[in-house]
N, C-alpha and C positions, 0 to 999 in steps of 0.2 A: 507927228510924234508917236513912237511905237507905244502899247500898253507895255507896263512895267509885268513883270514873269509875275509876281504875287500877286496881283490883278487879276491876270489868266488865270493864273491856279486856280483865284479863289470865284472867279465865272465861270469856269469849269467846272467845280464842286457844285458848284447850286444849281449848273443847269443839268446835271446827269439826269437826271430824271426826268425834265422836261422833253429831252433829247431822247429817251427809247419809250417816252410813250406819246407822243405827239411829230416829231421832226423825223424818228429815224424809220418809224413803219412802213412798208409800201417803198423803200429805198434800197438801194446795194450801193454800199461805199466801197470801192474799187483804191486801194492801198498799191503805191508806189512803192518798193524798195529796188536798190542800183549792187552795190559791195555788202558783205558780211565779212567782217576781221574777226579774228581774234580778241580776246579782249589787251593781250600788248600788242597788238599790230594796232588797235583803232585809238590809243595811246598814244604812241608813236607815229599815228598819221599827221602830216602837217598844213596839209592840202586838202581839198575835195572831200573835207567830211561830212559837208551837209550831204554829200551819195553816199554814204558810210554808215553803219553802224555796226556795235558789238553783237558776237552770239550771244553774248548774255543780254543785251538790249533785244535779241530777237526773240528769245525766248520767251519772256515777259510779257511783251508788246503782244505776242500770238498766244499765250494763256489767257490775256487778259481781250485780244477779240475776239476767246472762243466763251467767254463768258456775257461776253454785251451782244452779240451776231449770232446767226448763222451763217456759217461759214461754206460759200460754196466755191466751184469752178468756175471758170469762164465760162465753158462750156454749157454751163446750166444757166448760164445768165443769157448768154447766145439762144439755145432751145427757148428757154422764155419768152423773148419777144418771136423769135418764126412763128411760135405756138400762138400768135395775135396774144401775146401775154398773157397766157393761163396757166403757165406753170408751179409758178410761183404764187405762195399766199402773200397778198398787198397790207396783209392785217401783223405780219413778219418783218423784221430786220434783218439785213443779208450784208455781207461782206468777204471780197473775192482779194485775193492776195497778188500782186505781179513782182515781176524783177526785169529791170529792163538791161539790155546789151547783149547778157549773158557770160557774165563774169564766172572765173574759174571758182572763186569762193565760193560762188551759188552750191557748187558739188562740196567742197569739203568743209565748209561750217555752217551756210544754210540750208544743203540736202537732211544734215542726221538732224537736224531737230523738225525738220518739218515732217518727216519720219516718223520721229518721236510721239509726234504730237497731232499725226493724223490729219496734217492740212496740207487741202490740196493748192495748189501754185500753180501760175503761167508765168516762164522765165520767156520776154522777145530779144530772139538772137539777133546779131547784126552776121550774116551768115559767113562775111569775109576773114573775122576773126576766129571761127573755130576750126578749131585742129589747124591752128595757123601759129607762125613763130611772129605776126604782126601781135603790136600792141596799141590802145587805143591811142591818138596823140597825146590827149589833154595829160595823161597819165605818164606816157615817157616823159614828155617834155618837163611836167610838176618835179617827177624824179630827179630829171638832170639840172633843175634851176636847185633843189636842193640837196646834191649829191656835195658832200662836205671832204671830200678824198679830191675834187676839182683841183688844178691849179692856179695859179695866178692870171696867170695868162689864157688860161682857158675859160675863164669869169670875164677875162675881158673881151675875149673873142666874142662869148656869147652875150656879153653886152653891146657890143657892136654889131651884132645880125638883129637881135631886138629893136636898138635906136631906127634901124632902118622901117621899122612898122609902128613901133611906141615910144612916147614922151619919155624923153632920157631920164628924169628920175626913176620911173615905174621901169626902166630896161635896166638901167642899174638898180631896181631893188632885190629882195627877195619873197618879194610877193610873187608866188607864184599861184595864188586865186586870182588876185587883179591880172598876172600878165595873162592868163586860160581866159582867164572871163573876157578880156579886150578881145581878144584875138579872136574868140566865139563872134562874136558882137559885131567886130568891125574889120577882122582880116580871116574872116572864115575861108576862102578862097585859097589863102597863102597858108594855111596852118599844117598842113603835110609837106610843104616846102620845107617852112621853118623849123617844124621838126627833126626832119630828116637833115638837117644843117645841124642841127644843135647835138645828135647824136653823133655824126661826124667828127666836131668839135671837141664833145666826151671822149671819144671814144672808148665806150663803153659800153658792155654786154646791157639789151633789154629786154626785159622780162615776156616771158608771150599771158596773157590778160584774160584770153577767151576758153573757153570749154571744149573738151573734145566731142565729137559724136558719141565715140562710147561711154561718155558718162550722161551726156543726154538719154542716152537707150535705157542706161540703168536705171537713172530719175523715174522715166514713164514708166516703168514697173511698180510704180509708189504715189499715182495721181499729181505727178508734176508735169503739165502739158506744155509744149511750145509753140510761138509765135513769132510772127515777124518782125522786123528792128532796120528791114532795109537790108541792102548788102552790106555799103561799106557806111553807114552811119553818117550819112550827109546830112546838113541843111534842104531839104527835098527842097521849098520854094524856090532857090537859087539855083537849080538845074534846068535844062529842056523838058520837054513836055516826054518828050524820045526819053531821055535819062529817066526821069519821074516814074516812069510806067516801068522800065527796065530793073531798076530798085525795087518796085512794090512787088514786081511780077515774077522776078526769077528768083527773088530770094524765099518768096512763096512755094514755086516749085522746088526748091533744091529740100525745104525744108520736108514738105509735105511727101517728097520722096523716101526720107529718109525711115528705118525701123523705128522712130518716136513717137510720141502722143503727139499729135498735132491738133491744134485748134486753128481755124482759120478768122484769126485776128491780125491787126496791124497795130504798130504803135508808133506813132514818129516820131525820127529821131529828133532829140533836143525841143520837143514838143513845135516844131518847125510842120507850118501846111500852109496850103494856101488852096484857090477854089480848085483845082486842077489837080494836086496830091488828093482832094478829098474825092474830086471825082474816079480818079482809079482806084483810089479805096473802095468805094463804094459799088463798081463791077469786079471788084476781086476776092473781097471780106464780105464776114456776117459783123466786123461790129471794128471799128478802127479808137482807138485810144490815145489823149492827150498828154499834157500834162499842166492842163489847166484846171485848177482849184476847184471840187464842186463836189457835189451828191448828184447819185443817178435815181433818178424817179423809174419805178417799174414800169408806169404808163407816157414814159417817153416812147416817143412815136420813133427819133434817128439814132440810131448807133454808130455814128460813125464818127459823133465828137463827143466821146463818151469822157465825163471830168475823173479826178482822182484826186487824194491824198498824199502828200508824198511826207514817207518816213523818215525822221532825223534819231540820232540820238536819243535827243532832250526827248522828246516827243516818245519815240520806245518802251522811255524809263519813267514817261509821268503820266498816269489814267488821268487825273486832272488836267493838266495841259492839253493831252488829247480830248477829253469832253469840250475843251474851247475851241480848238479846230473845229471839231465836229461841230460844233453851233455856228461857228462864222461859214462856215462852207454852207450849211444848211440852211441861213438868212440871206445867203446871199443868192440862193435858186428857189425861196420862196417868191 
């Protein structure tokens, strides 16, 4: 049974304190975000917003961990440990910001306030999407299950290419998190198929999702550094060993070539590895990133399954609700 939000809230109040002067010292909490909308765009989302949040939730959220943190780089967390972990004072709270895929919003509503407000960011690109007219699937597909200009019979088409991988209810609904999330789960494989059928079907113009190079180059003038995301944003465990390394390696190179700040990190996609992704990781990076639940201790010895926080809304907009994350994440790598 989940705890009730006024519960949290009110665990989160009482433990603020306990949290920056016992739990958070001698830590870097490493923060998830994916999209930044608008505040009518993240209104009008209908889908995928636990990857979402508003500028005005990010602005917030980043006032208020520049007042509980020190707020650094990646890069400064990386130096840290090469340095046998001297960089950094252990008697400090520290907190590094990321964006993973490399969403074109990243530039036009989370670039000017990170700007604004002086914090530096690691955005990891998935390198096939930028300066590409490709879009990510989960996000065509979410579009075209709720594009409402559809026809009749184009609702039916597309529920008949669904039925063929999902339970006819969930292919006829309009769940489009349950039909993304299945398909993650159990037809990963087939989901650039199905995609690519459903757009067919639309026929309808789709949006390109990724970042261009030149607004990458403009970030890095502004301590926004990037990373790796993979090329094309697969399930790495589900590939060859051949593919695995090809993914880590050349999306490395392409990035590291380019005019940008580059930090040489990894993040895998969909928080997806297994002992073989980690080991390429680990001859190719100084530090690879999950998205598994946790606090990083400064005197962790591996960085290569480094935990994180990942940003919602709710979470953005409540310092209380975030001081209870922070505490459950925190008991749970004590």
């Amino acid at each position: 049974m989940s705890t009730p939000l006024v519960i949290k809230r009110w665990l989160g109040s009482l433990s603020q304190q306990t949290l920056q002067s016992r739990y958070l010292p001698g830590t870097c909490v490493v923060f998830t975000l994916h999209r930044v909308l608008t505040e009518k765009e993240f209104k009008n989302t209908r889908f995928q917003r636990s990857i979402a949040i508003s500028d005005v939730a990010l602005r917030l959220f980043l006032i208020t961990i520049k007042q509980r943190f020190n707020i650094i780089s990646l890069q400064q967390l990386i130096d840290h440990q090469k340095n046998d972990r001297g960089t950094l004072d252990v008697k400090l709270s520290y907190a590094c910001i990321t964006f993973d895929d490399g969403w074109r919003d990243n530039y036009t509503n989370a670039f000017p306030i990170l700007k604004e407000l002086n914090v530096p960011a690691t955005i990891f690109l998935s390198t096939a999407y930028i300066d590409s007219t490709c879009g990510f699937w989960w996000q065509q597909l979410g579009d075209i299950l709720l594009n409402e200009e559809l026809s009749d019979s184009q609702r039916a088409d597309l529920a008949a290419l669904l039925s063929r991988y999902l339970k006819t209810s969930l292919a006829n609904s309009l769940d489009a998190d349950g039909i993304i999330d299945t398909i993650k789960r159990e037809h990963y494989s087939d989901a650039h198929t199905i995609t690519d059928q459903a757009i067919s079907i639309a026929n309808t113009d789709v949006p390109q999702h990724g970042l261009s190079w030149s607004q990458c180059q403009e970030m890095s003038g502004y301590n926004i550094s990037f990373g790796s995301h993979s090329i094309s944003h697969p399930r790495l465990s589900l590939l060859s060993k051949a593919e695995q390394e090809n993914e880590l390696v050349a999306s490395k190179l392409e990035i590291s070539q380019k005019r940008i700040s580059y930090v040489n990190g990894v993040c895998y996609p969909y928080g997806d590895f297994n002992q073989s992704v980690v080991g390429f990781a680990k001859q190719n990076y100084d530090i690879g990133l999950t998205t598994n639940a946790g606090i990083y201790r400064l005197d962790f010895t591996t960085t290569m399954l480094v935990p994180r926080i990942n940003v919602h809304q709710a979470l953005a907009l409540d310092s209380d609700r975030l001081s209870y994350r922070l505490m459950r994440a925190a008991l749970r790598r004590s």
